[in-house]
Each structure stands twice: as C-alpha cells, then as structure tokens.
C-alpha positions in Angstrom: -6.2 28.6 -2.2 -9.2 26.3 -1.8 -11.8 25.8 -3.9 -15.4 24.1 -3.3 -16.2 22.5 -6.9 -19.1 20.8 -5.1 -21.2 21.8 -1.7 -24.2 20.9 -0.6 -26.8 23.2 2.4 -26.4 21.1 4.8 -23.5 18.9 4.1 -22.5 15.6 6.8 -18.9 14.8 5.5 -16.5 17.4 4.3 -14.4 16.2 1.8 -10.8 17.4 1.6 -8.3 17.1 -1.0 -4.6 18.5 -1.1 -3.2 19.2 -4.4 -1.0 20.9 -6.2 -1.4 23.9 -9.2 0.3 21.4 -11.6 -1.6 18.1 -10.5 -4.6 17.2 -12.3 -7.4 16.8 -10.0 -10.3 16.5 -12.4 -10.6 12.9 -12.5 -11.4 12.6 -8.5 -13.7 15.7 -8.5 -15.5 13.9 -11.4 -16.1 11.1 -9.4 -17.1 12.9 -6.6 -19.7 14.7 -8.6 -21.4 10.9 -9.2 -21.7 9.8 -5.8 -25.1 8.3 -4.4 -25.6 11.2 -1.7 -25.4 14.7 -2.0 -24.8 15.9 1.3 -21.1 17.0 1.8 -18.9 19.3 0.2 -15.5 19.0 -1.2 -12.6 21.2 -0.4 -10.0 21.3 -3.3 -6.6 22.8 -1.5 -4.5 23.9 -4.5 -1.7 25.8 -3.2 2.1 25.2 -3.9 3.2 27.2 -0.7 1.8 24.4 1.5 3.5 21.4 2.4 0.8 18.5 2.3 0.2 18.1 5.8 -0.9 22.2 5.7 -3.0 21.4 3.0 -4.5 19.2 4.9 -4.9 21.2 8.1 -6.2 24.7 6.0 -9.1 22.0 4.4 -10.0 20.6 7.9 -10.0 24.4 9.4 -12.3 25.5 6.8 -14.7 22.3 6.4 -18.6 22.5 7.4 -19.0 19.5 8.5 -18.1 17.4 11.6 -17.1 15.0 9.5 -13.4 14.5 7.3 -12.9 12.4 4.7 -9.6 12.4 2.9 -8.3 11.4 -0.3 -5.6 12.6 -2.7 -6.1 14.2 -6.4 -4.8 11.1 -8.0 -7.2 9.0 -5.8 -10.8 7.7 -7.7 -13.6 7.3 -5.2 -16.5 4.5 -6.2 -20.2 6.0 -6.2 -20.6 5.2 -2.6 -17.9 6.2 -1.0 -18.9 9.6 0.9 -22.1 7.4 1.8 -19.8 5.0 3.3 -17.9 7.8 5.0 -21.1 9.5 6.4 -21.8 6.5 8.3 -18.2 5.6 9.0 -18.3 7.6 12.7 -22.4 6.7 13.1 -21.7 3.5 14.7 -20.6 4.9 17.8 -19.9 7.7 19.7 -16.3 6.6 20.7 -14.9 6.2 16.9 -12.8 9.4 16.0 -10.9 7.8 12.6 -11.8 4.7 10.4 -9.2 3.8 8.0 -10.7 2.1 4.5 -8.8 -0.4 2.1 -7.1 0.5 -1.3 -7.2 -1.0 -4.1 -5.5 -0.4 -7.7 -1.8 0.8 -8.3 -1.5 0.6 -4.4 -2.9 -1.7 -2.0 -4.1 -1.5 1.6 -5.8 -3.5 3.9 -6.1 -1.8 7.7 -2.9 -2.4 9.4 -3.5 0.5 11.6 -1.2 2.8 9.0 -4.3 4.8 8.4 -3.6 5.8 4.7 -4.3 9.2 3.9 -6.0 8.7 0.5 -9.0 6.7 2.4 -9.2 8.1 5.9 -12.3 9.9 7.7 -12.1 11.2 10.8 -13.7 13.7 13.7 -12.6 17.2 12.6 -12.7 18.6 16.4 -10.4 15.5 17.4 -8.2 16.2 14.7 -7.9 19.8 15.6 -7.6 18.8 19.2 -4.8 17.0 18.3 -2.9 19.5 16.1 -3.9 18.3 13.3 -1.7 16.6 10.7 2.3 17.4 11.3 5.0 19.1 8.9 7.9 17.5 10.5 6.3 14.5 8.7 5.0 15.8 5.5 6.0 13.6 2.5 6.4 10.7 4.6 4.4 8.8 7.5 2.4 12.1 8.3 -1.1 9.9 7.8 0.4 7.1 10.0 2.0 9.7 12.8 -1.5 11.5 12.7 -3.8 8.0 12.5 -1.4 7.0 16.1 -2.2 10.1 17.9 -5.9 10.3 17.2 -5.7 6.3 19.0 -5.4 8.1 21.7 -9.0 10.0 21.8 -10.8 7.3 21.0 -11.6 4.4 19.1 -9.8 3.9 15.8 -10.5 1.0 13.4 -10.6 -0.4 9.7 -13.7 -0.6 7.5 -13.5 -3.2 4.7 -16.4 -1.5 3.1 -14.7 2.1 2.9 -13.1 1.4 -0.2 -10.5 3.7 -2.2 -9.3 3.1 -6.0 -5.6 4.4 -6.5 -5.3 3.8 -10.1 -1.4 4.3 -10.1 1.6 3.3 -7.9 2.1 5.9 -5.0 4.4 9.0 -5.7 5.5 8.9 -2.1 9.5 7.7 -1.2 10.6 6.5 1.3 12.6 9.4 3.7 15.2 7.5 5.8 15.2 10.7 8.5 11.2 10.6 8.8 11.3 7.1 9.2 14.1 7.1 12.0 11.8 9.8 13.8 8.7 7.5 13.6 10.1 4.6 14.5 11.8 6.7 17.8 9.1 8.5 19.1 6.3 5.9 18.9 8.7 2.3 19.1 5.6 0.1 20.0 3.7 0.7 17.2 6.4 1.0 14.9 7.4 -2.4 15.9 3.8 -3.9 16.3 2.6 -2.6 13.0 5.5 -1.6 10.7 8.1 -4.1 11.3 6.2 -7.4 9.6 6.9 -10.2 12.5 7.2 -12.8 10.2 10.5 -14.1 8.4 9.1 -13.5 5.0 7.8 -10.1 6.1 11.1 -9.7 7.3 13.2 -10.0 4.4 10.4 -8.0 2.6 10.9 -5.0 4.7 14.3 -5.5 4.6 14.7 -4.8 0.8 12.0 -2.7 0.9 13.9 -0.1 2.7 17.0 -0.9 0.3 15.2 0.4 -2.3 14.8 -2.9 -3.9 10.7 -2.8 -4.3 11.3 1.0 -5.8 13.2 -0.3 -8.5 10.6 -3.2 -9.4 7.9 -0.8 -9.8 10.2 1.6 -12.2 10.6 -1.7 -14.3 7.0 -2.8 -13.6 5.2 0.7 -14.1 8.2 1.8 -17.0 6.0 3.6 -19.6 2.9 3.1 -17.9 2.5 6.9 -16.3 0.5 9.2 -17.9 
C-alpha cells in the first residue's frame, strides 16, 4: 500500500519512504510536514509483502516528480532538507545521484556507499537501471544500487544534504550479500569498503566478527524505545 500523507500540485522532489505496518513512521512524516518548501510529495510504502528494495521500487514507479529522495521511517529530516534535495541534481545535467552525510545514532560522510536514508537521485536513471535489487535487500542494496547508477553519470557527495538517524541502524551484517558484493563489483569493494589503512584494517576486521555489534548492544542497552 502507499500512502501520500503530504503532496503538493506541482511537486519537484518525490519523497519516498519504505516501511513497515508495525514501524512507526510518524516522527519522519512530522518532520516532513515542517520543511521550508512545499513542493514535493511524500510516498509512505507500508506494505509487509515487500522486501525493502520493492518498497523502494513500487514508490519510485509511482512518484510525480523527476526527482527521488530517500529516507527511512526511523530517519528525521532537518527543515531544509527537500530544499537541499530539489537542488541536489540542479547543478548539472550529468548528476544522476548525490549521496548526503548522517548524523545521530549512525554516521556517514560520502564514501561512495550511498546510504539509503539520505540519497536523491534521477528516477528515469533509476528505472533505467532496474531500480533497487532484491538479491540485496537487507544488506548493501543502497551501495549495489549507488555503483550502478556511476555508471550513467555523475555521482557525488553533498556535505550540505544532511540526514538525522536518531538511533543505531537495525541493519546486520549478511555474510552471503557481502560475499556477492564484494564478487561482482571487486574494485569498488576494495577501493571503498576495505579501509586501506592498518587501523582501518583491524577495524574492518572485527567489524565483520561481530565485534562493533556487540559494543553497540552494550552501548545502546536500554536505550531503544
């Protein structure tokens, strides 16, 4: 099912949002409703059949504008963040995805991962290139998406896009999705994922241990709502 809690006539940024019946996505159509522009729409994709990435694709399939902007139902956008998307692909005629930074429970700051909570995009790009993939739902299906839109056209980080994730991501890590990403695409998965210093090493080493999951179950303990 998707809902439009907020439209506008003419609207320049389509705003998409996958959720779930038993998420609560209140607080981030709330914010939406207090944003200092008016003209988009927001698409509220609230269907348990449909993996994410589906989600994802059903809200770019049925969006008005030609511009996407993602986030997630536990995501809080400040007041100028669809103003920041609207202009996001305005620069030039070669961007086709601009990644934004996060801040809060989880942190991001443009490593080409292209984060799904803070990502706008070209919707006929996306579509041209299948849109987002279900063999990567759950895992690395913003990253696998963000590395094939590279290819047609320009893709690049905004400091000034800027996403609040109050709380620590709910994604895990899936070892199989991992292997797949790090097959199909080894430059990038090298380049980008695979830190290239010895700290970074260490870090990404324990990281897919499950080491940093169990310091954030100690650090976060009691702190979910």
């Amino acid at each position: 099912m998707i809902r439009k809690p907020y439209t506008s006539t003419e609207p320049r940024v389509s705003v998409v949002i996958p959720t779930l019946p038993e998420n609560d996505h209140e607080g981030v159509v709330a914010a939406l409703r207090n944003q200092t522009t008016t003209a988009f729409e927001v698409l509220v994709v609230d269907d348990g059949e449909m993996d994410i990435c589906e989600a994802r694709n059903a809200g770019i399939e049925a969006a008005k504008a030609d511009t996407i902007a993602l986030t997630d139902d536990d995501c809080r956008p400040p007041h100028d963040w669809v103003a920041q998307a609207a202009e996001a692909l305005a620069e030039d005629e070669e961007t086709v995805c601009v990644e934004g930074a996060v801040q809060g429970g989880r942190t991001y700051h443009g490593e080409g991962l292209y984060v799904g909570c803070n990502l706008v995009f070209d919707r006929e790009t996306a579509r041209s290139v299948g849109g987002f993939d279900s063999e990567y739902a759950g895992w690395r299906d913003d990253t696998e998406f963000g590395w094939r839109m590279e290819s047609h056209g320009t893709c690049r980080y905004d400091p000034n896009l800027v996403m609040y994730h109050p709380d620590r991501t709910r994604a895990r890590i899936d070892d199989e999705k991992e292997a797949r990403l790090r097959h199909e695409y080894p430059n990038r998965y090298r380049e980008r994922i695979v830190p290239q210093t010895t700290v970074g090493r260490v870090n990404d080493w324990l990281w897919r241990r499950g080491f940093w999951n169990a310091v954030d179950r100690v650090r976060y303990a009691g702190g979910r709502r």
